[in-house]
C-alpha positions as CSV (number, residue, x, y, z in Angstrom):
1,X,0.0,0.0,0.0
2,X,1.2,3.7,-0.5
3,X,-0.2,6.6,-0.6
4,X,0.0,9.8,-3.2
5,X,2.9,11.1,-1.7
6,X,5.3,8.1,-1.2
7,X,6.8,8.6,-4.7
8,X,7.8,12.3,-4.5
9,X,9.3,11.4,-1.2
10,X,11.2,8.4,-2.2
11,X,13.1,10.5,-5.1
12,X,14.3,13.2,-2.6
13,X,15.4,10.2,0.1
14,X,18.9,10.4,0.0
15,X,19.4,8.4,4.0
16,X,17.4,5.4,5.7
17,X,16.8,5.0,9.3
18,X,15.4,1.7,10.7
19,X,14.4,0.3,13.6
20,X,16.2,-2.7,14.6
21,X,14.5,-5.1,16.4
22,X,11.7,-6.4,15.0
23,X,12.2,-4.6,11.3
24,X,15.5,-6.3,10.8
25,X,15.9,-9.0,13.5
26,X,13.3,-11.4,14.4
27,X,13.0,-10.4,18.3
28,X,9.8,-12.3,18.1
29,X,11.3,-15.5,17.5
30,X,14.7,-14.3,19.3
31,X,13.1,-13.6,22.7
32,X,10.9,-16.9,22.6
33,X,14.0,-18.7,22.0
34,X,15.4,-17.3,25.0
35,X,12.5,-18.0,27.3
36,X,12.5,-21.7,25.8
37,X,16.7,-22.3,25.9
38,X,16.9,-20.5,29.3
39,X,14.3,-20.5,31.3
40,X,12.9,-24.4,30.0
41,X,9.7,-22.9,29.0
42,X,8.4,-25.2,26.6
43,X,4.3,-25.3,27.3
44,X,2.7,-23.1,24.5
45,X,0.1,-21.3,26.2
46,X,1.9,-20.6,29.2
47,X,4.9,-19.2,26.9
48,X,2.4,-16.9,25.0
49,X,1.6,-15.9,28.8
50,X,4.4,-15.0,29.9
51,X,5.9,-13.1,26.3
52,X,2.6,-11.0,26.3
53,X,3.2,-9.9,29.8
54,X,6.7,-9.1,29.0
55,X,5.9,-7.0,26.3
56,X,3.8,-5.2,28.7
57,X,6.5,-5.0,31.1
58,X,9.1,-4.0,29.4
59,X,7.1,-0.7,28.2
60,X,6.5,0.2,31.6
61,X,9.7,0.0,32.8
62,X,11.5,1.7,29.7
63,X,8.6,4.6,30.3
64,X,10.4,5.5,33.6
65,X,13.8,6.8,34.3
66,X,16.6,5.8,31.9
67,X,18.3,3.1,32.9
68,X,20.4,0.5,30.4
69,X,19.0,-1.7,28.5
70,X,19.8,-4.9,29.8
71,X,18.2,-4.1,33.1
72,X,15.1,-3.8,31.7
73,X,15.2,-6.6,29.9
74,X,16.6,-8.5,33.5
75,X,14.1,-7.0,35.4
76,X,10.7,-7.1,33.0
77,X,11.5,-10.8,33.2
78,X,12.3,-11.3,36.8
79,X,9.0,-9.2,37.3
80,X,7.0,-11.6,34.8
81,X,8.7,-15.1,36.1
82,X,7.5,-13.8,39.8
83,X,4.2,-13.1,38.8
84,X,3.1,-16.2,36.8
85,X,4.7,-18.6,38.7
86,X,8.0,-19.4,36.8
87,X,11.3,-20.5,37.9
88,X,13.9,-17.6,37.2
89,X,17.3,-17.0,38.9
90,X,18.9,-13.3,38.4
91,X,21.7,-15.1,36.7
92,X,18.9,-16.6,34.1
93,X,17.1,-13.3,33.7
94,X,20.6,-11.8,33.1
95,X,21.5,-14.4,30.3
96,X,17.3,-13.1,28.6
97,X,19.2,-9.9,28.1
98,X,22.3,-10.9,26.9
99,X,20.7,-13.1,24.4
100,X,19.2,-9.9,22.2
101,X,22.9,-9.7,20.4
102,X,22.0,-13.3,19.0
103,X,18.9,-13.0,18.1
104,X,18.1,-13.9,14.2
105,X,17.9,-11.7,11.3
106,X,14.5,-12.1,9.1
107,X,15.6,-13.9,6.2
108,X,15.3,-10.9,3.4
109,X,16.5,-8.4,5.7
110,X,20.7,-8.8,4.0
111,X,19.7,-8.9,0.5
112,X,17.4,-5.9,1.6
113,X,20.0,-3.8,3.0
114,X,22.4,-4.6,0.3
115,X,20.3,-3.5,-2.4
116,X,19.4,-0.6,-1.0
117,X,23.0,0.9,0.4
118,X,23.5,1.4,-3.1
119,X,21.1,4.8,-3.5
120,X,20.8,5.5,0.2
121,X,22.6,6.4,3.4
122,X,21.7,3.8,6.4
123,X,21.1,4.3,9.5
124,X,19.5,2.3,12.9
125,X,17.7,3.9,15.8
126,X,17.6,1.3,18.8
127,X,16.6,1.1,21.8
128,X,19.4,-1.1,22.8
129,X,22.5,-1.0,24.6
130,X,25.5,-0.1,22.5
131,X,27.2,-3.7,23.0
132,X,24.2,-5.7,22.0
133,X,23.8,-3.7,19.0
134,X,27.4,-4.8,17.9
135,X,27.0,-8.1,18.1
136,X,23.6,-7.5,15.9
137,X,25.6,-5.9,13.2
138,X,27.7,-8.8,12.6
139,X,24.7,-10.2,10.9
140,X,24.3,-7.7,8.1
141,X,26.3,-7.4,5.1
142,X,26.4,-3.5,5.4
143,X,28.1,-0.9,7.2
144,X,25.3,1.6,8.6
145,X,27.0,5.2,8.8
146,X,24.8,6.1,11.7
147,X,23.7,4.3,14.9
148,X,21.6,5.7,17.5
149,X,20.9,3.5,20.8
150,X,19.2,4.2,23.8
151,X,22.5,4.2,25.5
152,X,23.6,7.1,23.6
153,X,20.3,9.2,23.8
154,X,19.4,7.8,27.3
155,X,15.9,7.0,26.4
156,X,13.6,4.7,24.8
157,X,11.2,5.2,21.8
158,X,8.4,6.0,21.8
159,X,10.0,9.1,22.9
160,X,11.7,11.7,20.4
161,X,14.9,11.3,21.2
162,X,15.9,8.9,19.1
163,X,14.5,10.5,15.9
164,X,15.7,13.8,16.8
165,X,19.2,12.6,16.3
166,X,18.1,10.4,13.2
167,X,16.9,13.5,11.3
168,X,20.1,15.3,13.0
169,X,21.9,12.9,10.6
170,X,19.4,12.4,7.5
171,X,18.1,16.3,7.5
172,X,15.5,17.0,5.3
173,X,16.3,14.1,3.2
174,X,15.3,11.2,5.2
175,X,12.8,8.1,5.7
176,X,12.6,5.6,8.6
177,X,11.0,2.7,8.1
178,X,9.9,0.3,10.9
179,X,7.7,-2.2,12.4
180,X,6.3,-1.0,15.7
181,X,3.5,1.6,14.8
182,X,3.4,2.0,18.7
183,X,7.7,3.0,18.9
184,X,8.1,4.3,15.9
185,X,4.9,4.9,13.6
186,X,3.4,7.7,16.1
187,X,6.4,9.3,17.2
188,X,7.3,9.9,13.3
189,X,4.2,11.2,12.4
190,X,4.5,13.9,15.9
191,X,8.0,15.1,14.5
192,X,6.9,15.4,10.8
193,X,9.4,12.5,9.7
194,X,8.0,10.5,6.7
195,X,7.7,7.0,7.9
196,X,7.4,3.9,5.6
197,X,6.0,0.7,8.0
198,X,7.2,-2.7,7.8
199,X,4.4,-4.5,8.4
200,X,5.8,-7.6,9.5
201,X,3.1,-9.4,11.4
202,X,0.2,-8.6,9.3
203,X,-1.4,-5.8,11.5
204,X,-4.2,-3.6,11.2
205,X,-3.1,0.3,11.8
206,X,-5.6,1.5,14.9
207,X,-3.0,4.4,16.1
208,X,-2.8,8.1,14.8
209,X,0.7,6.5,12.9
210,X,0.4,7.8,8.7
211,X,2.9,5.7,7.0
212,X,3.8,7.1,3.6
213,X,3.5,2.8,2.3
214,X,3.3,-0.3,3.9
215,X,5.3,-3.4,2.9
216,X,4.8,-6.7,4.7
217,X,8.5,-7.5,4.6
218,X,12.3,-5.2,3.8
219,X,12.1,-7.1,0.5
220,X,9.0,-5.2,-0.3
221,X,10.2,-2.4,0.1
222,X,13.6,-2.6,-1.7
223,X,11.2,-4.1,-4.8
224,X,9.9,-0.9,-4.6
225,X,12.1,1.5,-4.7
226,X,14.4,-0.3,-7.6
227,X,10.9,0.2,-9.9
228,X,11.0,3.9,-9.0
229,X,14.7,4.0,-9.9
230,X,14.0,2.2,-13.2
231,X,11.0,4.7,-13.8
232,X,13.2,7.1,-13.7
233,X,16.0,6.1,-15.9
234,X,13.1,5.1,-18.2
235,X,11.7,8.3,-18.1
236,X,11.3,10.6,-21.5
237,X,13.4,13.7,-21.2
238,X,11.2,16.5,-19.3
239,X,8.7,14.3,-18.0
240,X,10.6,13.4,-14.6
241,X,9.7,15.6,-11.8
């Protein structure tokens, strides 16, 4: 889907910014992973328990005073394991944090990445810690020339932060593109930042988020804007805007 002004957008993009976890890596699968391998949870209800009520969790306690990002992951799970009943050490709730900077990219997301670091500038906003994010990178077949984590802005999106030193680094000529309509989707659409979502999981938009398109995977996306490139070499002389 996209909407009238996607196009003229997309030719003055010269920079991407993208959210991380859960546009690129698979957090999803990543974080059940980790409640499976480390904390023996294998029962499928009482795992899609206890991930909801993480989620939930870990929103809360990033919406409070800054604090890094493997503490909240530590202590949304500690909270959660104590609540519903599940066995959970600090050293296991420790090793759920650590486990982010293994987590799995989505299978288009390096052929994605590659194809399109060769018209634009890329760059990831994260509410990670800087370490964790490191590790990530390993995964991708690109060098992004801009990173900005939580641990460098002190804060976690949805707050402005983040985009504030995204646009600091893509001016006028940017798009970010991400999953989370609730992290990144609203906040994009407050600061006047054209947004493109990645509509991984198939979601209906209830929020005040205005994506300029919506792809349901990277690849998408990349298809996209390689028809708009060949559009415009294609193009008679005087007819491209």
């Amino acid at each position: 889907m996209t909407t009238p002004d996607y196009q003229a957008v997309l030719r003055r993009t010269t920079a991407l910014t993208f959210d991380c976890y859960g546009t690129l890596i698979d957090w999803e699968t990543g974080l059940r992973r980790a409640f499976r391998d480390i904390l023996g949870m294998t029962d499928g209800a009482r795992l899609q328990a206890v991930f909801d009520a993480y989620l939930a969790a870990e929103a809360r306690i990033e919406a409070g005073p800054y604090q890094a990002y493997r503490r909240v992951v530590a202590l949304a799970v500690s909270e959660v394991a104590s609540a519903l009943g599940v066995a959970c050490t600090s050293a296991q709730s420790e090793d759920v944090a650590d486990s982010v900077g293994d987590w799995p990219a989505f299978a288009d997301t390096g052929d994605a990445l590659t194809r399109l670091s060769t018209r634009f500038r890329l760059g990831i906003l994260s509410n990670v810690d800087r370490d964790l994010l490191a590790r990530t990178l390993q995964r991708f077949p690109v060098t992004f020339d801009f990173l900005a984590t939580a641990a460098d802005v002190k804060s976690y999106k949805p707050g402005e932060a983040h985009f504030r030193a995204g646009r600091n680094f893509t001016g006028d000529a940017g798009l970010h593109l991400a999953q989370s309509l609730y992290h990144d989707g609203v906040p994009t659409r407050q600061l006047g930042i054209p947004f493109v979502w990645i509509n991984r999981r198939g979601e209906t938009n209830a929020t005040q988020a205005a994506p300029l398109a919506s792809f349901f995977d990277l690849a998408g996306f990349a298809r996209s804007v390689e028809g708009e490139m060949r559009a415009e070499c294609c193009a008679p002389r005087g007819t491209r805007t």
